[in-house]
KEKE-3310 file (N, C-alpha, C; in steps of 0.2 Angstrom, whole numbers, plus 5000, padded with zeros to 4 digits):
npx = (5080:5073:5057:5051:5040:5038:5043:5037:5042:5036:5040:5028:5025:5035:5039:5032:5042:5052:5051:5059:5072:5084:5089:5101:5101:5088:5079:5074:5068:5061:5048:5029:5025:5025:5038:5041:5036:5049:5055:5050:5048:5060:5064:5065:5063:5065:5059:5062:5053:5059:5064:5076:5081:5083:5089:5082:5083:5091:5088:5097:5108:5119:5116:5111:5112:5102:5106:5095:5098)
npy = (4900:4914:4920:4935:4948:4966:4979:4994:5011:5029:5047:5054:5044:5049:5058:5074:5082:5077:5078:5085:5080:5073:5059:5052:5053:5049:5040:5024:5033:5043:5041:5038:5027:5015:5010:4994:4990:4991:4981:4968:4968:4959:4967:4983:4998:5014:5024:5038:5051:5054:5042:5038:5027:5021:5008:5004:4992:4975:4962:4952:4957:4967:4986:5002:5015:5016:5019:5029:5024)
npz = (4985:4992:4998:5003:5010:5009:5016:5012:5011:5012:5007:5012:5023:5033:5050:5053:5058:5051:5038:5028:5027:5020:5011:5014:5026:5032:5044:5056:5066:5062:5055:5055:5059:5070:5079:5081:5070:5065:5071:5066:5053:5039:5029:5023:5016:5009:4999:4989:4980:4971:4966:4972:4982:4999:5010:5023:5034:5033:5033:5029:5023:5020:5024:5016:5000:4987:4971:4959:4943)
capx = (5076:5068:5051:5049:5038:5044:5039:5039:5039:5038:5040:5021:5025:5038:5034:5034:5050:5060:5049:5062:5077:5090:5089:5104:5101:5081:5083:5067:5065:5058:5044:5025:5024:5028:5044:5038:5035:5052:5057:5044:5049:5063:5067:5062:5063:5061:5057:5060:5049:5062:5065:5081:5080:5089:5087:5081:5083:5089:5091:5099:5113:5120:5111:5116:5107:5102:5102:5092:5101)
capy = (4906:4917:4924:4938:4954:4970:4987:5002:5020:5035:5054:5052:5041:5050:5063:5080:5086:5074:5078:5088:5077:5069:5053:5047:5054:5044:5032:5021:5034:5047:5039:5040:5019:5011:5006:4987:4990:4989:4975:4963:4965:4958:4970:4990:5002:5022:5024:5047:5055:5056:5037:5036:5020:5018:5001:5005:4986:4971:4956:4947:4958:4976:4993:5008:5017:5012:5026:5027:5026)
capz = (4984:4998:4997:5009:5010:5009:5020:5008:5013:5006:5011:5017:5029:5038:5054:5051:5060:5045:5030:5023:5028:5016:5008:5018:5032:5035:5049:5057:5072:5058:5053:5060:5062:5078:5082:5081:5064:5061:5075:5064:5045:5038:5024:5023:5010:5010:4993:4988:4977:4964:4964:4977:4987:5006:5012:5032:5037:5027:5038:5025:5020:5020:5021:5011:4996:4980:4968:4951:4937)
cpx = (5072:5061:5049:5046:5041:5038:5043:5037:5040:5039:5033:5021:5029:5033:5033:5039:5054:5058:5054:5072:5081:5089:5092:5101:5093:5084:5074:5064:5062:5051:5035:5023:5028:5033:5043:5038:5041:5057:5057:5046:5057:5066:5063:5066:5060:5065:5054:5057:5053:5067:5071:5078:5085:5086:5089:5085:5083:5093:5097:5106:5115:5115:5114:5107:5109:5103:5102:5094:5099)
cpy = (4908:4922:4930:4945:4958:4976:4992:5008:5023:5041:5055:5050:5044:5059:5071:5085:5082:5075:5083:5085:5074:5063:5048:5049:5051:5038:5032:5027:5040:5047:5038:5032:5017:5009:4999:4986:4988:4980:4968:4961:4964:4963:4976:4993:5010:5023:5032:5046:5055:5048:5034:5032:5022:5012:5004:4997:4982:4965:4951:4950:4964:4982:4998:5011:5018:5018:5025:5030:5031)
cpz = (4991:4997:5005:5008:5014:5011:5014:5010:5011:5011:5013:5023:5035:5044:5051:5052:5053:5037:5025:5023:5020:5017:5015:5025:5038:5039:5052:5063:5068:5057:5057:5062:5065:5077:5081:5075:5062:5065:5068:5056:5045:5032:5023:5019:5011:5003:4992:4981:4971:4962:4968:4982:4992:5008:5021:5034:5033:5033:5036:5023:5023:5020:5018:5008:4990:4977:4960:4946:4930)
residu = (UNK:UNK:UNK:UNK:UNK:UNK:UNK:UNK:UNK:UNK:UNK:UNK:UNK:UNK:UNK:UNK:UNK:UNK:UNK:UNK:UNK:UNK:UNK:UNK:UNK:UNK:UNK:UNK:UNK:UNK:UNK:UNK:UNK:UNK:UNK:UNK:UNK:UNK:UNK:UNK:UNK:UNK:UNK:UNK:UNK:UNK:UNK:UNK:UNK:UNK:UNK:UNK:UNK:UNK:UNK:UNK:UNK:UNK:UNK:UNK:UNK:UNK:UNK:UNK:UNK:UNK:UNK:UNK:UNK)
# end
């Protein structure tokens, strides 16, 4: 078992050129935190308004997106 903290973003966090972007289409240069932000975490999450998950970065596996049943 691995214990690791997880970055979660929301539509807040992104800039304001991508606040009306698509789910799939969110990528880490969107966002108004540093680049380094995402060097550093192991697993990242943009978590929409209406519950649709994209996994930004998953060190550990595949990315894609989740979508709520």
């Amino acid at each position: 078992m691995k214990e690791e903290k997880v970055l979660i973003l929301g539509r807040l966090d992104l800039h304001p050129h991508a606040s009306k972007k698509r789910v799939k289409d969110v990528s880490h240069i969107d966002f108004l935190c540093p680049v380094e932000t995402f060097y550093k975490e192991n697993l990242i999450l943009f978590v929409d308004d209406n519950g649709t998950t994209r996994v930004l970065k998953n060190r550990y596996g595949d990315r894609g997106i989740v979508k709520k049943d």
